[in-house]
PDB file with one MODEL, atoms N, CA, C and O in Angstrom:
MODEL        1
ATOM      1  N   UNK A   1      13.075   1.399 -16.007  1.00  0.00           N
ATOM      2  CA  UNK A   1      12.503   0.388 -15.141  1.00  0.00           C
ATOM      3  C   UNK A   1      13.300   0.298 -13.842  1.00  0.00           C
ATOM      4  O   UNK A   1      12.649   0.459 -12.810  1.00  0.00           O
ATOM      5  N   UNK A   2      15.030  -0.011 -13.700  1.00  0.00           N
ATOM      6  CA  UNK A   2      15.329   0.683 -12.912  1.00  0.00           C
ATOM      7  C   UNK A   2      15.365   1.399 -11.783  1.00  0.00           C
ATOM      8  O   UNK A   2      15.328   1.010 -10.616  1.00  0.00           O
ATOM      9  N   UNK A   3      15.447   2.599 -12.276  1.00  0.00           N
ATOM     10  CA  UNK A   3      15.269   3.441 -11.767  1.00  0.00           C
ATOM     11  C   UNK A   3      13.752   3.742 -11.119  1.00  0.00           C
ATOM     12  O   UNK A   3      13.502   4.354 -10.081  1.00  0.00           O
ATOM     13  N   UNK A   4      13.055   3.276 -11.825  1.00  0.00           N
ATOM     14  CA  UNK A   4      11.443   3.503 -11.133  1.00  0.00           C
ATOM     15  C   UNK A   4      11.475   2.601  -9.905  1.00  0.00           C
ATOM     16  O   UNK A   4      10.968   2.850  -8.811  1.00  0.00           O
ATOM     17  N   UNK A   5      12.206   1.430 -10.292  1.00  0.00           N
ATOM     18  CA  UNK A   5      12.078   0.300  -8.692  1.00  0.00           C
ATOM     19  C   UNK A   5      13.145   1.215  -7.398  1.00  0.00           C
ATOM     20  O   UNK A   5      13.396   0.880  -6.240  1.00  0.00           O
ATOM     21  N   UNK A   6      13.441   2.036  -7.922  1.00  0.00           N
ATOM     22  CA  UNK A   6      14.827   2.432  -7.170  1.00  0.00           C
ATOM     23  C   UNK A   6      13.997   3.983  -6.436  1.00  0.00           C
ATOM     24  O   UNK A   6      14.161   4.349  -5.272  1.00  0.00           O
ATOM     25  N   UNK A   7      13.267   4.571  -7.299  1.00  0.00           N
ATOM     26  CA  UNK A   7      12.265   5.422  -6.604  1.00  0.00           C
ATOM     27  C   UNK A   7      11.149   4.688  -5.413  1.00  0.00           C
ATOM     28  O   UNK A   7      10.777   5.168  -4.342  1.00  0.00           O
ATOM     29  N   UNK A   8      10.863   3.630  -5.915  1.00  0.00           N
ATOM     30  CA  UNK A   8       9.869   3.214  -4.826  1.00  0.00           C
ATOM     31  C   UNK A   8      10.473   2.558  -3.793  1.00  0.00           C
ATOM     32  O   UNK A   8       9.948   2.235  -2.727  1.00  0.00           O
ATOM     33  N   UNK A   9      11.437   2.399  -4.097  1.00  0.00           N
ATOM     34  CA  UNK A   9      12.193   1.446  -2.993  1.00  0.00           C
ATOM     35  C   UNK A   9      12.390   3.088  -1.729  1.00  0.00           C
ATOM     36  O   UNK A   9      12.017   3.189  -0.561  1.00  0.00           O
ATOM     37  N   UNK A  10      12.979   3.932  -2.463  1.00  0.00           N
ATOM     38  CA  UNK A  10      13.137   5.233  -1.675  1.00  0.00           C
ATOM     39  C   UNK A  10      11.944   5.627  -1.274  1.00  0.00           C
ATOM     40  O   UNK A  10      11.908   6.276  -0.229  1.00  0.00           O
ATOM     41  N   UNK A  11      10.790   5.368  -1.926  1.00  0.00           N
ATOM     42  CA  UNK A  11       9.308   6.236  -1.604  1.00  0.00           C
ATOM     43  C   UNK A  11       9.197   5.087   0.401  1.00  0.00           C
ATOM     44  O   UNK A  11       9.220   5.361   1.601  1.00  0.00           O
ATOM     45  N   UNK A  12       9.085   3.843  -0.490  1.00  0.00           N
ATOM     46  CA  UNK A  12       8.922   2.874   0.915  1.00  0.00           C
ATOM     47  C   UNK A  12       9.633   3.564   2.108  1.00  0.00           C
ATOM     48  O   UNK A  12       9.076   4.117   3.056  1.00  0.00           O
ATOM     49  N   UNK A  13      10.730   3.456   1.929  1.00  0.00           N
ATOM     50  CA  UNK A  13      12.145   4.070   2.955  1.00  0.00           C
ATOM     51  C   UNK A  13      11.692   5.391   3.380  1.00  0.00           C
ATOM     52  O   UNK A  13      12.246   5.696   4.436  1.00  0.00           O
ATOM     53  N   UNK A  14      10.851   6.335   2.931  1.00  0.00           N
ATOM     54  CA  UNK A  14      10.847   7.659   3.346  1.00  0.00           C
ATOM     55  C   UNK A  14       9.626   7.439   4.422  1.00  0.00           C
ATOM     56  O   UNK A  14       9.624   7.767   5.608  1.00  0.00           O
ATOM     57  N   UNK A  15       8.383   6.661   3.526  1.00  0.00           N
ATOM     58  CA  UNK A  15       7.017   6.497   4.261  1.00  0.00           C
ATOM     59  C   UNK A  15       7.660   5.746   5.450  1.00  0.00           C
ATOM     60  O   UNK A  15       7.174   6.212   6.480  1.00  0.00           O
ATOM     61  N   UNK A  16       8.518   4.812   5.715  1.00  0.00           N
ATOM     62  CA  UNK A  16       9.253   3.799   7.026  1.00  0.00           C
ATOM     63  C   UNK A  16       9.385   5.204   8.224  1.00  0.00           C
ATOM     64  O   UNK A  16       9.052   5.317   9.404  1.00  0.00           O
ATOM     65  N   UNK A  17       9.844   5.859   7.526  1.00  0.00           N
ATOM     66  CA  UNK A  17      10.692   6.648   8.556  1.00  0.00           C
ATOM     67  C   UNK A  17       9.751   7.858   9.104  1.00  0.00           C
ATOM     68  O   UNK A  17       9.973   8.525  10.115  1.00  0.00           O
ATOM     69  N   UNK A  18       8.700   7.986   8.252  1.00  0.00           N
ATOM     70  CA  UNK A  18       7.546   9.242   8.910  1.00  0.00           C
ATOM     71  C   UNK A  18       7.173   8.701   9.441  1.00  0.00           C
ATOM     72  O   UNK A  18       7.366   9.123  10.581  1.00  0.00           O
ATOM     73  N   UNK A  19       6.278   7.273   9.463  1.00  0.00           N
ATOM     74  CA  UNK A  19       5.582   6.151   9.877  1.00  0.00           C
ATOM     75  C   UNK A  19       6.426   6.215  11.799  1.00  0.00           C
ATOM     76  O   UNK A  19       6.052   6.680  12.876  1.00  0.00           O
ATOM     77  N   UNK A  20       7.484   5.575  11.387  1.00  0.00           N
ATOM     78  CA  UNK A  20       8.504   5.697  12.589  1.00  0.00           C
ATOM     79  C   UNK A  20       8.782   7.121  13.458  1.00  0.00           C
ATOM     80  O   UNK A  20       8.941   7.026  14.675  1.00  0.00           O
ATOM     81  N   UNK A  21       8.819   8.026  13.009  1.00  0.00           N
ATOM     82  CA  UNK A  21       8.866   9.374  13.667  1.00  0.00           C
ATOM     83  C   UNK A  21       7.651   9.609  14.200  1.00  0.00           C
ATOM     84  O   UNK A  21       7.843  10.335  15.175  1.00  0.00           O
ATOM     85  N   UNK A  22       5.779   9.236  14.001  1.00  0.00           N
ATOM     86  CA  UNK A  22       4.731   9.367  14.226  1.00  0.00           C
ATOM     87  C   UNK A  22       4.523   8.117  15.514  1.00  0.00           C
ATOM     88  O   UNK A  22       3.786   8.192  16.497  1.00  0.00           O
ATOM     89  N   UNK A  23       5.278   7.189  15.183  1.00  0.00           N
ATOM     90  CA  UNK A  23       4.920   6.041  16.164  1.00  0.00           C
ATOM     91  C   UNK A  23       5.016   6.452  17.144  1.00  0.00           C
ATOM     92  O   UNK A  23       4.176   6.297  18.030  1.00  0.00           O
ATOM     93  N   UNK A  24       6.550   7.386  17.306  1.00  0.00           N
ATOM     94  CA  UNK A  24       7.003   7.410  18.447  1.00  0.00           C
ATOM     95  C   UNK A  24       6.173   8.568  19.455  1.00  0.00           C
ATOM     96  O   UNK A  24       5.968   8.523  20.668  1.00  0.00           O
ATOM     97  N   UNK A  25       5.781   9.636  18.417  1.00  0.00           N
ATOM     98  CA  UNK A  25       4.918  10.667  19.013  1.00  0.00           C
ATOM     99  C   UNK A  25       3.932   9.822  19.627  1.00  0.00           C
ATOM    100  O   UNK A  25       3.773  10.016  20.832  1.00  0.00           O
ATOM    101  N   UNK A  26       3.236   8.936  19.089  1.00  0.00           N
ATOM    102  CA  UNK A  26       2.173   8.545  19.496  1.00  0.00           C
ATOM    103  C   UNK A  26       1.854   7.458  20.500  1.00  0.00           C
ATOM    104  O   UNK A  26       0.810   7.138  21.069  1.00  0.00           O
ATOM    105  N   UNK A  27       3.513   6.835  20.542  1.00  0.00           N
ATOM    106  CA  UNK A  27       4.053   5.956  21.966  1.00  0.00           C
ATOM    107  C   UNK A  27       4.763   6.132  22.297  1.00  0.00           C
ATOM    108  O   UNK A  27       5.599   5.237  22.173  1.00  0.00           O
ATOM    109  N   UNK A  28       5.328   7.724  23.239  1.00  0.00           N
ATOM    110  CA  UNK A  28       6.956   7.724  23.618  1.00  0.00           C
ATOM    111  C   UNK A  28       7.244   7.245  24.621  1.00  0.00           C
ATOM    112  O   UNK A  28       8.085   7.893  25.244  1.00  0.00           O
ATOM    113  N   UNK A  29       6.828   6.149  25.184  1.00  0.00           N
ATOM    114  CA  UNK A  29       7.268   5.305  26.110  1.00  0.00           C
ATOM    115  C   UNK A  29       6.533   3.936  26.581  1.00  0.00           C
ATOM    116  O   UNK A  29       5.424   3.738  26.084  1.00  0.00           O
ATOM    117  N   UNK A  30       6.866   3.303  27.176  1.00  0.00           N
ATOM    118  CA  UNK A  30       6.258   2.187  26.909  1.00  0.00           C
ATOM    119  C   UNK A  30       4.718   2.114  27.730  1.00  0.00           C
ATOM    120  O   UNK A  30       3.857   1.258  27.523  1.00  0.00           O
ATOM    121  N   UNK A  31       4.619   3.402  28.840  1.00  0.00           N
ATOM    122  CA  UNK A  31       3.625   3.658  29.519  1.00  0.00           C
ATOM    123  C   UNK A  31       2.528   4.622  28.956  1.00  0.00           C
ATOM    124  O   UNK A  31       1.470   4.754  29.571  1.00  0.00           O
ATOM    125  N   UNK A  32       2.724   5.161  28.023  1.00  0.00           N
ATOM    126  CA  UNK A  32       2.199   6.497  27.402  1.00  0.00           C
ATOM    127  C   UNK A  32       1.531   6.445  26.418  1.00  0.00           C
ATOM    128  O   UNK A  32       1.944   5.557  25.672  1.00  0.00           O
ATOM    129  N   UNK A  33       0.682   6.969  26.035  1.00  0.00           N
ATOM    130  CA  UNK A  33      -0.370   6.923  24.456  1.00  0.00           C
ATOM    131  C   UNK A  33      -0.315   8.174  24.309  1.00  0.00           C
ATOM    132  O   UNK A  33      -1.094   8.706  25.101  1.00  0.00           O
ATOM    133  N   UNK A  34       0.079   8.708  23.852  1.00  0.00           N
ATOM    134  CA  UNK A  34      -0.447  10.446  22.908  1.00  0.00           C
ATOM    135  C   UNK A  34      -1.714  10.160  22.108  1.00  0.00           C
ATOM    136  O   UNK A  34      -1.478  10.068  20.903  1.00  0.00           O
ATOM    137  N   UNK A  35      -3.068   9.983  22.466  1.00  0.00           N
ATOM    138  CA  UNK A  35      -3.518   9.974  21.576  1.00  0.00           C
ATOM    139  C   UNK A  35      -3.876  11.604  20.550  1.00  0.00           C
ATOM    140  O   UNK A  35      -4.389  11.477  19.438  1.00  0.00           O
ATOM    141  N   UNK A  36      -3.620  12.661  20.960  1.00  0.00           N
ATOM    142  CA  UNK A  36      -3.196  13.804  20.308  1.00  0.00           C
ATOM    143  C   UNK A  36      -2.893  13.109  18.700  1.00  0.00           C
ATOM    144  O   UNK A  36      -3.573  13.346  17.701  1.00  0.00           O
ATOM    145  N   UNK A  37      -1.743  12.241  18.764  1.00  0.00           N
ATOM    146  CA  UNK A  37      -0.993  12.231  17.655  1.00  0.00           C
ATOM    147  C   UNK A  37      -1.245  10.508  16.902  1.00  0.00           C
ATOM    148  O   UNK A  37      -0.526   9.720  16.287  1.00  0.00           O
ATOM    149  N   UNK A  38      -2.771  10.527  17.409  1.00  0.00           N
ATOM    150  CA  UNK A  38      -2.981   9.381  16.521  1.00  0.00           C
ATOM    151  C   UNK A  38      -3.160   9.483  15.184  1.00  0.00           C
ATOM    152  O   UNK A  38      -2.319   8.905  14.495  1.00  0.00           O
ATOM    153  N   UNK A  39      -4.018  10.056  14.638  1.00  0.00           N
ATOM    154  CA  UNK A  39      -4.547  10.820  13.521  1.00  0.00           C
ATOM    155  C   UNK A  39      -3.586  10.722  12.503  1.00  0.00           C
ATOM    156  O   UNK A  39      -3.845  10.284  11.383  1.00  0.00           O
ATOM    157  N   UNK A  40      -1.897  11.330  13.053  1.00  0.00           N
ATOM    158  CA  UNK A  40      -1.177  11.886  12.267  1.00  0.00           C
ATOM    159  C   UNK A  40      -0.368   9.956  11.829  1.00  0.00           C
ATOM    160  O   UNK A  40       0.105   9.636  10.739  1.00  0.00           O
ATOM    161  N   UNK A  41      -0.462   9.145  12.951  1.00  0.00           N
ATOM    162  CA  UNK A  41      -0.121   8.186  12.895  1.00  0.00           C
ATOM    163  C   UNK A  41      -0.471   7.067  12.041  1.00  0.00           C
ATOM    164  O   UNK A  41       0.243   6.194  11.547  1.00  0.00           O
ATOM    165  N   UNK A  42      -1.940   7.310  11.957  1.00  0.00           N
ATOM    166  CA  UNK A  42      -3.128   6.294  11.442  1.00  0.00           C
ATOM    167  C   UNK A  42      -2.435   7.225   9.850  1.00  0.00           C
ATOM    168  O   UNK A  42      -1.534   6.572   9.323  1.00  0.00           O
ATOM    169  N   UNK A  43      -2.627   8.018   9.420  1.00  0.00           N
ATOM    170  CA  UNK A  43      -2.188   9.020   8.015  1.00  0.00           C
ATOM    171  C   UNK A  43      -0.655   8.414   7.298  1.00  0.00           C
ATOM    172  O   UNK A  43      -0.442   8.313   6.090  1.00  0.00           O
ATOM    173  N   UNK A  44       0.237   8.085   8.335  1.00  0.00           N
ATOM    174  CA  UNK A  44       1.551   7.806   8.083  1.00  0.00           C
ATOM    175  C   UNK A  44       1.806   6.182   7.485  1.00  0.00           C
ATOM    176  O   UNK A  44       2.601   5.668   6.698  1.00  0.00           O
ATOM    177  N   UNK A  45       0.521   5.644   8.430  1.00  0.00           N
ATOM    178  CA  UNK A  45       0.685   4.131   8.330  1.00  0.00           C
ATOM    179  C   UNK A  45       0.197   3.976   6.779  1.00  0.00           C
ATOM    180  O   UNK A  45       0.790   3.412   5.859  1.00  0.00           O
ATOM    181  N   UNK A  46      -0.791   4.502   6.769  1.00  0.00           N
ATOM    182  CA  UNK A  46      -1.729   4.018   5.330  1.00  0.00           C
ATOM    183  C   UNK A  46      -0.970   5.006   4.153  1.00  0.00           C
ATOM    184  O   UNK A  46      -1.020   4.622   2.984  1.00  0.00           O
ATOM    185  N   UNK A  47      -0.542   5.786   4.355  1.00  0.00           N
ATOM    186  CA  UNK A  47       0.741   6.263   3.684  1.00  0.00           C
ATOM    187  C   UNK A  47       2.173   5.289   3.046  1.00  0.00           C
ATOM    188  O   UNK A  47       2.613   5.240   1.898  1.00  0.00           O
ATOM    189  N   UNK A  48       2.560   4.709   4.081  1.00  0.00           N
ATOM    190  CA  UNK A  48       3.219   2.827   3.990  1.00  0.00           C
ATOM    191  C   UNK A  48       2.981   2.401   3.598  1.00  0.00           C
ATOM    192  O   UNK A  48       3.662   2.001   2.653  1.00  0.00           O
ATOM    193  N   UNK A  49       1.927   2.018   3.782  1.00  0.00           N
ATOM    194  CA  UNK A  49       0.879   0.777   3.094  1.00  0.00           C
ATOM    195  C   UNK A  49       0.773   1.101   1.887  1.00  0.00           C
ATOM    196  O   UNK A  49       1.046   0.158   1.145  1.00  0.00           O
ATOM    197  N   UNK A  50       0.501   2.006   1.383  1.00  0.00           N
ATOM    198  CA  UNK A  50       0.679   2.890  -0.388  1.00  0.00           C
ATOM    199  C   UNK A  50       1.479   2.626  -1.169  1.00  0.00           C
ATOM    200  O   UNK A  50       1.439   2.280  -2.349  1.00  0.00           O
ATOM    201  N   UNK A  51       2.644   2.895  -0.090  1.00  0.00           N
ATOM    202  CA  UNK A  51       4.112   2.465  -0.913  1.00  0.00           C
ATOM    203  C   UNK A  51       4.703   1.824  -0.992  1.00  0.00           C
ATOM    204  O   UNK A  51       5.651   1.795  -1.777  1.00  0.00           O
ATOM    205  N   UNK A  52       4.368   0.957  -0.136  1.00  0.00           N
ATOM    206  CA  UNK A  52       4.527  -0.571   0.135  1.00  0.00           C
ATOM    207  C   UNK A  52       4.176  -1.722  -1.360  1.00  0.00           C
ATOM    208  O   UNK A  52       4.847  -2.484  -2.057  1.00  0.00           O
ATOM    209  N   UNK A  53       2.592  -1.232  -1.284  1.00  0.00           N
ATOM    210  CA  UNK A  53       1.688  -1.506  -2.643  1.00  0.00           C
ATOM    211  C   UNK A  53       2.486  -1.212  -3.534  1.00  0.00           C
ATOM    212  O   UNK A  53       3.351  -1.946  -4.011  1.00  0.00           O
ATOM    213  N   UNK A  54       2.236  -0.094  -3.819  1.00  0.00           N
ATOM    214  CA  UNK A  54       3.233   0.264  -5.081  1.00  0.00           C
ATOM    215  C   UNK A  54       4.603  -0.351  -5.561  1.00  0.00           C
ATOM    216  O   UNK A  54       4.572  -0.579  -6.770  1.00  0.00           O
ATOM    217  N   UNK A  55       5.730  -0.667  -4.991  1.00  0.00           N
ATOM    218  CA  UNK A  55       6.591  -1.446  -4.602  1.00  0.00           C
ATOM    219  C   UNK A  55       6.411  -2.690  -5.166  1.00  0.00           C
ATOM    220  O   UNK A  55       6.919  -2.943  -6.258  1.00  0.00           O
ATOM    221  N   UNK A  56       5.673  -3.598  -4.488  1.00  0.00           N
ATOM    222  CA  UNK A  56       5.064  -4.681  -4.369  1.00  0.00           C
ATOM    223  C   UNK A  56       4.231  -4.762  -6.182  1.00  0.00           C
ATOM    224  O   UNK A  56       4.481  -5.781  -6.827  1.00  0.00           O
ATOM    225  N   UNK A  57       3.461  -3.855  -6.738  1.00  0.00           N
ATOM    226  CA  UNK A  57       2.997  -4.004  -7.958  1.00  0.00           C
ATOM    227  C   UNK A  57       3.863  -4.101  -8.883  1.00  0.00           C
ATOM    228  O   UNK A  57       3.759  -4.857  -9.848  1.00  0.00           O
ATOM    229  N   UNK A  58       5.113  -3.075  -8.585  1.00  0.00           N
ATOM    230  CA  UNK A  58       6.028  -3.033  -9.509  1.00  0.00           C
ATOM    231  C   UNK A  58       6.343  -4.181  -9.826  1.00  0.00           C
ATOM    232  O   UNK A  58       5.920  -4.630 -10.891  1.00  0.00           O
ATOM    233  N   UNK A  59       7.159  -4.953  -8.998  1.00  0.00           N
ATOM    234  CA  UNK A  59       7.923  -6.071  -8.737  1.00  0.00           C
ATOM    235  C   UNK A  59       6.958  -6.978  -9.444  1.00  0.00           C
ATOM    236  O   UNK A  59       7.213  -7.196 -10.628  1.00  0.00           O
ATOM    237  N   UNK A  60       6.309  -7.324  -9.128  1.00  0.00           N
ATOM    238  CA  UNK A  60       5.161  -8.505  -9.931  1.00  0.00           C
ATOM    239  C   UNK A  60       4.903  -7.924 -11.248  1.00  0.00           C
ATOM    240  O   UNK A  60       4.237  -8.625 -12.009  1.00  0.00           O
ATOM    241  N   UNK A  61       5.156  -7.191 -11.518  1.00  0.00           N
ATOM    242  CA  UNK A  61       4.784  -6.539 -13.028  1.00  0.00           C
ATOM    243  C   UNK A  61       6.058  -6.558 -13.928  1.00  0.00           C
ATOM    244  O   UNK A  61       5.959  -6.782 -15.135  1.00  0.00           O
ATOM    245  N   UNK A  62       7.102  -6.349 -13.402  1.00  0.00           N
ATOM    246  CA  UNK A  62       8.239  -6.861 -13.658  1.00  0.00           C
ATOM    247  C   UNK A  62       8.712  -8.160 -14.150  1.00  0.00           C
ATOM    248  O   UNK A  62       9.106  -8.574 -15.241  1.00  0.00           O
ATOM    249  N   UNK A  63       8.544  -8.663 -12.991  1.00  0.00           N
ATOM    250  CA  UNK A  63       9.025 -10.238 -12.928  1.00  0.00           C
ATOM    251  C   UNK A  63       7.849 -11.242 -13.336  1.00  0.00           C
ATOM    252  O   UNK A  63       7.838 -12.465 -13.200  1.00  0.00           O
ATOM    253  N   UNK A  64       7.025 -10.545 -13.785  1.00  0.00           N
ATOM    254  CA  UNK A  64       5.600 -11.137 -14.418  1.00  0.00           C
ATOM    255  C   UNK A  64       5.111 -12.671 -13.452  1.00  0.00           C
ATOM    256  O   UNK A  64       4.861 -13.819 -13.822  1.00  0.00           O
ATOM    257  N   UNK A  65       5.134 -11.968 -12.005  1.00  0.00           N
ATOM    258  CA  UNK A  65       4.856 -13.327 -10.803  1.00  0.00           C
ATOM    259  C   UNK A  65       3.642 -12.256 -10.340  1.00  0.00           C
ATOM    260  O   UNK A  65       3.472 -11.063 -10.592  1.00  0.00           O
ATOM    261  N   UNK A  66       2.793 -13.335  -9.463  1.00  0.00           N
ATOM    262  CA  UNK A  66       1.995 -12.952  -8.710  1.00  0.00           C
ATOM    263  C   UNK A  66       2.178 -12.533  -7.159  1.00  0.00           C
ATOM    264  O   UNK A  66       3.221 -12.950  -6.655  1.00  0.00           O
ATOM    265  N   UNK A  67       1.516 -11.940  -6.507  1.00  0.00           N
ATOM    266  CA  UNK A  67       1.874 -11.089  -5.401  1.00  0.00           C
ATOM    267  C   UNK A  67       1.842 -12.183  -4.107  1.00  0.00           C
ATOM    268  O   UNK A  67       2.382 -11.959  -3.024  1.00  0.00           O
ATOM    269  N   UNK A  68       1.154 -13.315  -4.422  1.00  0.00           N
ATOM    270  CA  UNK A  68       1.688 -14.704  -3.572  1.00  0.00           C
ATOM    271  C   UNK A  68       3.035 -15.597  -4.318  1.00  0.00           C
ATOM    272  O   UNK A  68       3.383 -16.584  -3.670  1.00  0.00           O
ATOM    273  N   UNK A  69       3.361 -15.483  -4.865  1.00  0.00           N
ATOM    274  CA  UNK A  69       4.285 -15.987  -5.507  1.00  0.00           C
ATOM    275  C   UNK A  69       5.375 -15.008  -4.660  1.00  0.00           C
ATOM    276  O   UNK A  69       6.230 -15.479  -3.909  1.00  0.00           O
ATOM    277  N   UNK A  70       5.212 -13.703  -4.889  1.00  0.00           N
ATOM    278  CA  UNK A  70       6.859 -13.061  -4.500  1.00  0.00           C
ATOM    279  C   UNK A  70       6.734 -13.214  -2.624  1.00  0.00           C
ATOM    280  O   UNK A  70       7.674 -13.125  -1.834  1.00  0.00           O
ATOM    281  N   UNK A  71       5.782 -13.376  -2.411  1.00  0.00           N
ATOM    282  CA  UNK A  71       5.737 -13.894  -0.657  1.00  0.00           C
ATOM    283  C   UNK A  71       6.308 -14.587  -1.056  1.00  0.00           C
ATOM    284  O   UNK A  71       7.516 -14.353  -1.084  1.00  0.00           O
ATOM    285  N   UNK A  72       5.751 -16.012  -1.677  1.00  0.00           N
ATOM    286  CA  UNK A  72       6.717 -17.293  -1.189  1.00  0.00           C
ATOM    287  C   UNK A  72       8.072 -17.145  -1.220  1.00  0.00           C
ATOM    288  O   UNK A  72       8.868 -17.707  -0.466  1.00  0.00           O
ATOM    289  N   UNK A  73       8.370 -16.251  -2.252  1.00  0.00           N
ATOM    290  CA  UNK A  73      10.008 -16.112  -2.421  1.00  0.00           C
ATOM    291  C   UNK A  73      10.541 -15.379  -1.243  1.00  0.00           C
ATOM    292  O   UNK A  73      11.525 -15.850  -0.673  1.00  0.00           O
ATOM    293  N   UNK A  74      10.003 -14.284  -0.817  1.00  0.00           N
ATOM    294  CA  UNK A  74      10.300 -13.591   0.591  1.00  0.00           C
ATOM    295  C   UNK A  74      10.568 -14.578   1.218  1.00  0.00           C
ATOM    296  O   UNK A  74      11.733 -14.674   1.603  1.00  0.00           O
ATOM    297  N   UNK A  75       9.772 -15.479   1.495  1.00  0.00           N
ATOM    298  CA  UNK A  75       9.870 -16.152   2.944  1.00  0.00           C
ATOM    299  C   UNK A  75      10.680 -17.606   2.598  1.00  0.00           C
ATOM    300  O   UNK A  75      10.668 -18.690   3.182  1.00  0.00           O
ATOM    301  N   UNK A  76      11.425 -17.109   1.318  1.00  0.00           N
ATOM    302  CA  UNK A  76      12.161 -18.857   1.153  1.00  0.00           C
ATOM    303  C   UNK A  76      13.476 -18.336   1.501  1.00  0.00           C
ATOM    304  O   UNK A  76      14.445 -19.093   1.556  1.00  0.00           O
TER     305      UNK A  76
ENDMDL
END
């Protein structure tokens, strides 16, 4: 159990950082749009969002709380 939270925690952290490497292709400056490299961007995000989920299921499945419940705790 563990270790599985400890994989997704890494899965999150990896999707952060493609997510982040795509942003930048796709805004390298504050004047600029690549849209070239939206595609790969829009792919990266919902990629996040996956593992994010996943993450997020664990934890409530775990701690046998609901997925508004571990907000409230986030934000306490």
């Amino acid at each position: 159990m563990i270790e599985t939270g400890r994989q997704l925690v890494e899965a999150v952290r990896a999707a952060a950082a493609t997510h982040n490497q795509t942003w930048e292709a796709l805004v390298p400056d504050p004047f600029t749009i690549n849209l070239a490299a939206e595609a790969d961007e829009e792919q990266a995000y919902a990629a996040m969002t996956r593992a994010k989920a996943a993450l997020r299921d664990h934890i409530c499945e775990v701690y046998g709380i609901s997925a508004r419940e571990l907000s409230s705790l986030a934000l306490s």
